[in-house]
C-alpha positions in Angstrom: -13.4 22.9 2.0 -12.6 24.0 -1.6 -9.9 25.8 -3.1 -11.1 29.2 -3.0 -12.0 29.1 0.7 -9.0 27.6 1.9 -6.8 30.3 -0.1 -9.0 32.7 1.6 -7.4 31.2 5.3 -4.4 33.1 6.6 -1.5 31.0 7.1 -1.6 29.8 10.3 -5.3 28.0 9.6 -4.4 27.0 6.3 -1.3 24.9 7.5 -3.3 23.8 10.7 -6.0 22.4 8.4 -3.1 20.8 6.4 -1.7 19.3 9.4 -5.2 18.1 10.9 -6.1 16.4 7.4 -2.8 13.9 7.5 -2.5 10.5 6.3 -0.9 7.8 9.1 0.3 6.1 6.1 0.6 5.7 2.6 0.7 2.3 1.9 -2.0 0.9 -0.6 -2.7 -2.8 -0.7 -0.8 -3.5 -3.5 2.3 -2.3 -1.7 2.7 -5.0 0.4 3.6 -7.6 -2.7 4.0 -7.2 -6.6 2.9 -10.4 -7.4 2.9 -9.1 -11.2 6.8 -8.4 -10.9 7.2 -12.0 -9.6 5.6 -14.1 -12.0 7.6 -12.2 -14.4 10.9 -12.8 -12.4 9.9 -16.8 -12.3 8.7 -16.9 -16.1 12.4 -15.3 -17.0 14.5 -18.6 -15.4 11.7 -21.8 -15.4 12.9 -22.8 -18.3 16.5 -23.5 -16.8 15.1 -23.9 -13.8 13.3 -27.3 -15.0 17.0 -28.1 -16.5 18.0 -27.7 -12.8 15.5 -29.6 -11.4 17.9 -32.9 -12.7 20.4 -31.9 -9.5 17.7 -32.8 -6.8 18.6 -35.9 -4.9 21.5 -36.7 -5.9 24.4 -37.4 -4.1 28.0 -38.2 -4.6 27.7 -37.5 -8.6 26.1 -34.4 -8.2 29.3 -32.4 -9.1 29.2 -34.4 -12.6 25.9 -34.2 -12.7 26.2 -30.0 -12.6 28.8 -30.1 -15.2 26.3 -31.9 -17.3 23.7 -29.6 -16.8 25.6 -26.5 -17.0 27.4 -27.7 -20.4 24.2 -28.7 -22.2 22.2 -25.6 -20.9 24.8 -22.7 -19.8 22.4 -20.1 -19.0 21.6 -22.0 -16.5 24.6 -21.0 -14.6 23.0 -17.7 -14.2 19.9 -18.7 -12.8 21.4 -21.0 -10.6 22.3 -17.6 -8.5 18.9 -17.0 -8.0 18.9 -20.5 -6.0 20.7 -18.7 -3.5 19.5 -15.2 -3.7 21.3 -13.1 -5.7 20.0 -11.1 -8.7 22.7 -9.5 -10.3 21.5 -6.2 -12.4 23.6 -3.9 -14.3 27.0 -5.4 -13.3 26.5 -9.1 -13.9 30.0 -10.0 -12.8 30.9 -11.1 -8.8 34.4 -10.4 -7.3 35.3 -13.0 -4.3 37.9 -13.3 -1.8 39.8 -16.2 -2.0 40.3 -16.1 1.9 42.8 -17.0 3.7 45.1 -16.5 0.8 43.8 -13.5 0.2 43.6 -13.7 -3.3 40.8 -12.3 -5.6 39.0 -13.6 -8.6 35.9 -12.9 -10.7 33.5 -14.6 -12.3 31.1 -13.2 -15.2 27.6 -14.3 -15.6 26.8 -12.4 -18.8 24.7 -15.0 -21.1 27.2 -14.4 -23.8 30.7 -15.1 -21.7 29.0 -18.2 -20.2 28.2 -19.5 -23.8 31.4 -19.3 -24.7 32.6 -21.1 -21.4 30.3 -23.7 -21.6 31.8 -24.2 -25.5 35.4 -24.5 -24.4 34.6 -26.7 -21.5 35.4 -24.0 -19.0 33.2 -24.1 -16.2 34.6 -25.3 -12.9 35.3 -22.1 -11.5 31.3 -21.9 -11.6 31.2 -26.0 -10.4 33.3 -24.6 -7.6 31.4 -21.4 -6.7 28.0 -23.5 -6.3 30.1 -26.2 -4.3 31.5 -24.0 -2.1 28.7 -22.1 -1.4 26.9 -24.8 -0.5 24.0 -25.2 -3.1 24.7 -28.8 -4.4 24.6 -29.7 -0.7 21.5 -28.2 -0.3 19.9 -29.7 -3.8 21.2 -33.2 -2.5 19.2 -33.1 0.3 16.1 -32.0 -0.4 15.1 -34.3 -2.9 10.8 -33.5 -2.7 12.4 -30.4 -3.6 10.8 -28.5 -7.2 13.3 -25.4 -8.0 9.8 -23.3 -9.9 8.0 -23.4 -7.0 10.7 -23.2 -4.6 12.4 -20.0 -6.7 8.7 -18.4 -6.3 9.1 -18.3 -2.7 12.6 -17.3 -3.5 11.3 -13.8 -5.0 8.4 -13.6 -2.9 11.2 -13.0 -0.4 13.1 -10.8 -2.5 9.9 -8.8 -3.3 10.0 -8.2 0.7 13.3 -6.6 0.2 11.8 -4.7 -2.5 9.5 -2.7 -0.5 11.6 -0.3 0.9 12.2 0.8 -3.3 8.4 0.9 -3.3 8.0 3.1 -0.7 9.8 6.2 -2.2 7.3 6.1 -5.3 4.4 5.3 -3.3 2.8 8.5 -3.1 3.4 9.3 -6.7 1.6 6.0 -7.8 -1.1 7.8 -5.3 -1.1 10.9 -7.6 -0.7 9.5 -10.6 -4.2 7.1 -10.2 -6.2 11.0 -9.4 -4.7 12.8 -12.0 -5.3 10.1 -14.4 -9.2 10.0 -13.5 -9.3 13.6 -13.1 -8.0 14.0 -17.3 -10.7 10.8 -18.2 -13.2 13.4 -16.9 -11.4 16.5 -19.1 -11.1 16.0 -22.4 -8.6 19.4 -22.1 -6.5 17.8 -19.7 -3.0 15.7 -20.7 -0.2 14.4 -18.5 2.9 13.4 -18.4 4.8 11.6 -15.3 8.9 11.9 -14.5 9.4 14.7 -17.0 12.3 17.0 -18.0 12.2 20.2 -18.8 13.1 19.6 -22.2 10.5 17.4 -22.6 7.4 19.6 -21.6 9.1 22.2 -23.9 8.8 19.5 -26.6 5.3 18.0 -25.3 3.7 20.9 -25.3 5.6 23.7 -27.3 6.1 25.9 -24.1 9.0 27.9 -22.4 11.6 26.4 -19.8 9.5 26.1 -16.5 12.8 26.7 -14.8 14.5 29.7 -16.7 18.1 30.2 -15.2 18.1 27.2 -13.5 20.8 24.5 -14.8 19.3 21.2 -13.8 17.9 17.9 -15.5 15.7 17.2 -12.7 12.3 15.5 -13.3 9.3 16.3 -12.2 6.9 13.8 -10.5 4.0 14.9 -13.3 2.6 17.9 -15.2 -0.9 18.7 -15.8 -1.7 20.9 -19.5 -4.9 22.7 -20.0 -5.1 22.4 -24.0 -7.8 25.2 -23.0 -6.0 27.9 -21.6 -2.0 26.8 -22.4 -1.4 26.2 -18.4 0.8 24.0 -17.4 0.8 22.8 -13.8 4.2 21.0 -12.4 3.7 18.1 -9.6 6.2 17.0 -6.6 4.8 14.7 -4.5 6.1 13.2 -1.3 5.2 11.3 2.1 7.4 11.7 5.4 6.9 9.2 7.8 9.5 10.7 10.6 11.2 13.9 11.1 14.8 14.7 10.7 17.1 17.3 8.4 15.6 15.6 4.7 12.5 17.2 5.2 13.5 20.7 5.5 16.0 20.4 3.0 13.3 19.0 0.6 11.3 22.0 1.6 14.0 24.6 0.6 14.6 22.9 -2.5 10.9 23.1 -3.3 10.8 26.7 -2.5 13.9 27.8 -5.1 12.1 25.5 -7.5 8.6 27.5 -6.8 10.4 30.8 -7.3 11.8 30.1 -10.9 8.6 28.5 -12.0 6.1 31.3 -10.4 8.6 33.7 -13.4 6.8 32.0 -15.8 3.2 33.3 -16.8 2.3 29.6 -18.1 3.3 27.6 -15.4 2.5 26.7 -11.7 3.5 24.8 -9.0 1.8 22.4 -6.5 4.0 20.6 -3.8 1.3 17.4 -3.0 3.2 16.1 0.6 1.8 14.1 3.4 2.8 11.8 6.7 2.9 11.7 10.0 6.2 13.2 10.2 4.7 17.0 9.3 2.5 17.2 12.4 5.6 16.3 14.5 7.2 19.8 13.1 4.1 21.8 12.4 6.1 25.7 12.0 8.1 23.5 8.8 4.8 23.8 6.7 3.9 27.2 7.7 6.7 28.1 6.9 6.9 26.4 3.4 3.4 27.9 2.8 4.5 31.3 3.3 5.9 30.6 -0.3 4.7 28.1 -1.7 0.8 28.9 -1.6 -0.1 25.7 -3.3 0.9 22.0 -0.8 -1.7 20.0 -0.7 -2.0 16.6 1.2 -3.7 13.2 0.1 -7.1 14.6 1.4 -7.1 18.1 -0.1 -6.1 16.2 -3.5 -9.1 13.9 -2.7 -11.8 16.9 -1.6 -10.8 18.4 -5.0 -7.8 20.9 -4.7 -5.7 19.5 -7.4 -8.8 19.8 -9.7 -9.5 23.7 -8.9 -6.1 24.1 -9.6 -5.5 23.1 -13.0 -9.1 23.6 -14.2 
């Protein structure tokens, strides 16, 4: 079905077509692992990590042996976290519980603040941390053991735990791979992805898309015809269960349809999907009774998204 006929639907058929024509799922192959991100991960520490690598096996001296390492290489320190799991990201600091006395203490793994420990011979609150934790136990007693390879499975499992990120930008990676074939095949096509308002005014020299509307919101992509000045505002989602989120997504959509549609350069396609709509079918008809354009996966695929903006 094209564009023109399924406008042409009243809105009962055009939201049962929608609902017949659902994806089960949205997960491309290359969700399941980011292999890319985890090379990158490894490349970041093997340098320390081969530093490291000196604590396998040994025993009784491997306290000393730590304190040798950690001196000579501090950063080290930091990636020795990753030995146990933890990636620190924009705080790089850890507060503990010094249980039971119920004191508390922090220790800072900024680069910088362990240089200058390492320098004034300050480490053993680190020395103790790894102790007590139990990593130089662990490094003792594995001594086949090779930290690169064994911090590669390390963020293989952390990637695992990274999935559930992945999964709220799913769909845009999903739009973002048409629209980007789709302006290949249109030299007067251009896009942008996670815009601002401010910056399709400056992209493209055109109004505010969301006149009396304050909000810094981006949106998931914008198409321009260089043809005909018309811009063309993404959101794209994927519900995979029911529950309050989507109908409040729904009304947001709607207010945000409203102030665009006051705009005679601008429109607005909602591109939503999942197995979650056909378990509250009267949700998109009633959606669609204001926002005529939502589209799913296989509308976008059959052409829709095209008709739209061309």
């Amino acid at each position: 079905m094209n564009l023109k006929d399924y406008w042409s639907l009243p809105v009962e058929k055009r939201a049962e077509y929608f609902l017949e024509n659902l994806m089960s799922t949205n997960k491309t192959i290359d969700y399941w692992v980011d292999w890319d991100k985890i090379k990158c991960n490894l490349k970041e520490h093997e340098a320390n990590l081969n530093s490291l690598n000196y604590l396998i096996g040994k025993n009784k001296d491997i306290r000393l042996c730590a304190q040798k390492v950690f001196l000579k290489f501090p950063d080290s320190i930091y990636t020795a976290l990753i030995l146990v799991g933890i990636r620190l990201k924009k705080s790089k600091e850890i507060d503990i519980l010094d249980f039971p006395q119920m004191n508390t203490y922090q220790l800072d793994f900024r680069k910088n603040v362990l240089r200058q420990k390492a320098a004034a011979n300050d480490i053993d609150r680190y020395i103790d941390f790894f102790e007590n934790i139990g990593l130089f136990k662990f490094l003792s007693t594995h001594p086949n053991l090779n930290l690169v390879d064994y911090v590669f499975g390390v963020e293989l499992g952390m990637d695992t735990n990274a999935r559930k990120n992945r999964s709220g930008t799913q769909n845009e990676k999903i739009i973002y791979k048409f629209i980007d074939e789709m302006c290949k095949r249109y030299n007067e096509l251009e896009w942008g992805q996670q815009l601002r308002a401010k910056d399709i005014i400056k992209k493209w020299k055109l109004e505010n898309p969301l006149p009396g509307m304050k909000t810094d919101r981006k949106f998931d992509a914008v198409i321009f015809n260089t043809n005909n000045g018309k811009a063309l505002i993404c959101e794209t989602n994927f519900f995979n269960s029911t529950g309050s989120k989507l109908s409040t997504v729904a009304g947001n959509y709607e207010t945000i349809y409203e102030a665009i549609s006051k705009g005679k350069n601008f429109d607005f396609v909602w591109i939503s999907d999942g197995p979650a709509w056909s378990q509250t079918s009267h949700a998109i008809e009633d959606a669609m009774r204001v926002i005529p354009n939502i589209l799913n996966l296989k509308m976008v695929q059959d052409g829709m998204l095209e008709e739209l903006i061309i």
